[in-house]
N, C-alpha and C positions, 0 to 999 in steps of 0.2 A: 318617452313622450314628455316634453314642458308643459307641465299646468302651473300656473295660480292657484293661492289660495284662497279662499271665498272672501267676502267684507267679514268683521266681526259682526258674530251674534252679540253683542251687551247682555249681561243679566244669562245666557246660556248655562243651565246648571251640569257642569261636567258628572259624566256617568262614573262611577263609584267601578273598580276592578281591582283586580290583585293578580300579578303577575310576577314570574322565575326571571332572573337574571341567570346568565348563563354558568354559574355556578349553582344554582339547584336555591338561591338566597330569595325569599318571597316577600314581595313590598307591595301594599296597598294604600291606592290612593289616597283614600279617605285620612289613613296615615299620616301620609306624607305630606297632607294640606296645613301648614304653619298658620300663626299669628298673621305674617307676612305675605302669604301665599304663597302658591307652586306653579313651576311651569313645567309643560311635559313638551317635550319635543318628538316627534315622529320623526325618526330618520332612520338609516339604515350606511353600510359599511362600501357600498360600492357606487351610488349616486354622484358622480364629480362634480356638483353641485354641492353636497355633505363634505367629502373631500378637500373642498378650494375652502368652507368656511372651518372644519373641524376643529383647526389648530386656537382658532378665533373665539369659538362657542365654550372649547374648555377655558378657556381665559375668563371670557366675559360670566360662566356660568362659576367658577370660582371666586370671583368678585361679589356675583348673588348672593352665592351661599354664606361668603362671611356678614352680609348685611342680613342674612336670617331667613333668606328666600329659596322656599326647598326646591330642587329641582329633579324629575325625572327625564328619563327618552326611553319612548319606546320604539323597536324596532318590528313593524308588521309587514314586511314583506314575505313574501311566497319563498322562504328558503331552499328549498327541496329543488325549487328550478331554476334560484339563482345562489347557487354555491358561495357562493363571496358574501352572502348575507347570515350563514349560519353561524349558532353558539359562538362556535371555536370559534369562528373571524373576530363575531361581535368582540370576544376576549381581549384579538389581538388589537382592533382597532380600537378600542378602547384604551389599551392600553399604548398604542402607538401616540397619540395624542392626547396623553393624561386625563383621561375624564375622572373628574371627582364625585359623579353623582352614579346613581342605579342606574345601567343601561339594559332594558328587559326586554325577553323573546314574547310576542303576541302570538301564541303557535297556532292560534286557531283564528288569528287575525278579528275576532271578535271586538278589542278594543280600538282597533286601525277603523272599525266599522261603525262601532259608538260614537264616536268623536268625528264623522266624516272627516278624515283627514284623508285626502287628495294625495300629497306629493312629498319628498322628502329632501331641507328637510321644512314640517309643518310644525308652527310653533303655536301650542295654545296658554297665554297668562292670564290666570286664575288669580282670585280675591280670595281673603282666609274662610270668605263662604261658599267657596266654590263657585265665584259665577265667572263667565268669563268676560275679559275683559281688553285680550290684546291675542289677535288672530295676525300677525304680520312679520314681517321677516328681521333677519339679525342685525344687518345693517345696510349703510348704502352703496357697500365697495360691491357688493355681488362676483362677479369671479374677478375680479381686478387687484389694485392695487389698494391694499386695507390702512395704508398710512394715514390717509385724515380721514376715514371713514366716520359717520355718524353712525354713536352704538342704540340705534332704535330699540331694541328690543330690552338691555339696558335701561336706559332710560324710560320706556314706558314698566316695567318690573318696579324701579324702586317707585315709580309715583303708584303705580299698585297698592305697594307695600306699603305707601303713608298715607294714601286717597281712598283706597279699598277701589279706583277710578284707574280706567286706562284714558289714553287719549284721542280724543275723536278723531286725528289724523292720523291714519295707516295704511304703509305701504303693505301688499301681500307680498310674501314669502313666492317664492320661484324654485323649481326643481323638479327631477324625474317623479312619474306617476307612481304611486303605491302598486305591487305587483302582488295582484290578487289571483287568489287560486280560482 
């Protein structure tokens, strides 16, 4: 099913977890929140929605991260009943499209539930105090053709990063519903 992702909440103070990458490696949020801030992306290995942007998001989120902007993704889908979504996948898919950042299992989809995230994949940017500040999508190619695309997400990160501010214009994120047990 297509959803949307809500308006941003402003000021939303992201809930605090700790979660296993699919190597047994445990990373917490609280952690992971820089000078710069963090962004967590909810997505998951088999949404073609995730898929068309993947190659895109390792890019832009390797960009972040040399300007100092930590990034997570977490993966909360119902794995058990969508096979393409577990560990091993995550492993592979990860590593199919070079992600540079933690990519983590929410096994008890607890943090898919914190954060209401809807759909994958869901993007939330955080300020170094944790609030939130940019609920909206990657950019504006969506499954098309990413040559002159606008890197929204991008560019609302680093004015993050140097406003502690996102920006009052945002589009939502689009893509498969989160597949909850």
């Amino acid at each position: 099913m297509l959803l949307d992702t809500p308006i941003c909440n402003f000021g939303w103070k992201a809930p605090d977890f700790t979660l296993q990458d699919p190597n047994g490696n445990s990373y917490t949020m609280s952690e992971q929140l820089g000078d710069k801030g963090l962004l967590i992306a909810f997505i998951c290995n088999h949404c073609p929605y995730v898929q068309a942007i993947a190659d895109r998001f390792a890019h832009d989120t390797r960009e972040l991260m040399e300007d100092g902007i930590n990034v997570l993704a977490v993966m909360s889908n119902d794995y058990r009943n969508v096979p393409a979504d577990s560990p091993v996948n995550m492993k592979l898919f990860a590593d199919q499209h070079g992600f540079g950042f933690p990519y983590l299992v929410d096994e008890d989809q607890s943090v898919g539930k914190a954060y209401d995230a809807v759909c994958t994949p869901d993007f939330f940017g955080f300020n170094k105090d944790g609030e939130l500040q940019y609920r909206g999508r990657l950019d504006d190619a969506k499954m098309g053709d990413p040559a002159n695309r606008s890197r929204e997400l991008v560019d609302a990160m680093r004015q993050i990063a140097e406003t502690g501010h996102g920006p009052q214009q945002q589009s939502p994120s689009m893509g498969c519903s989160i597949k909850w047990r």
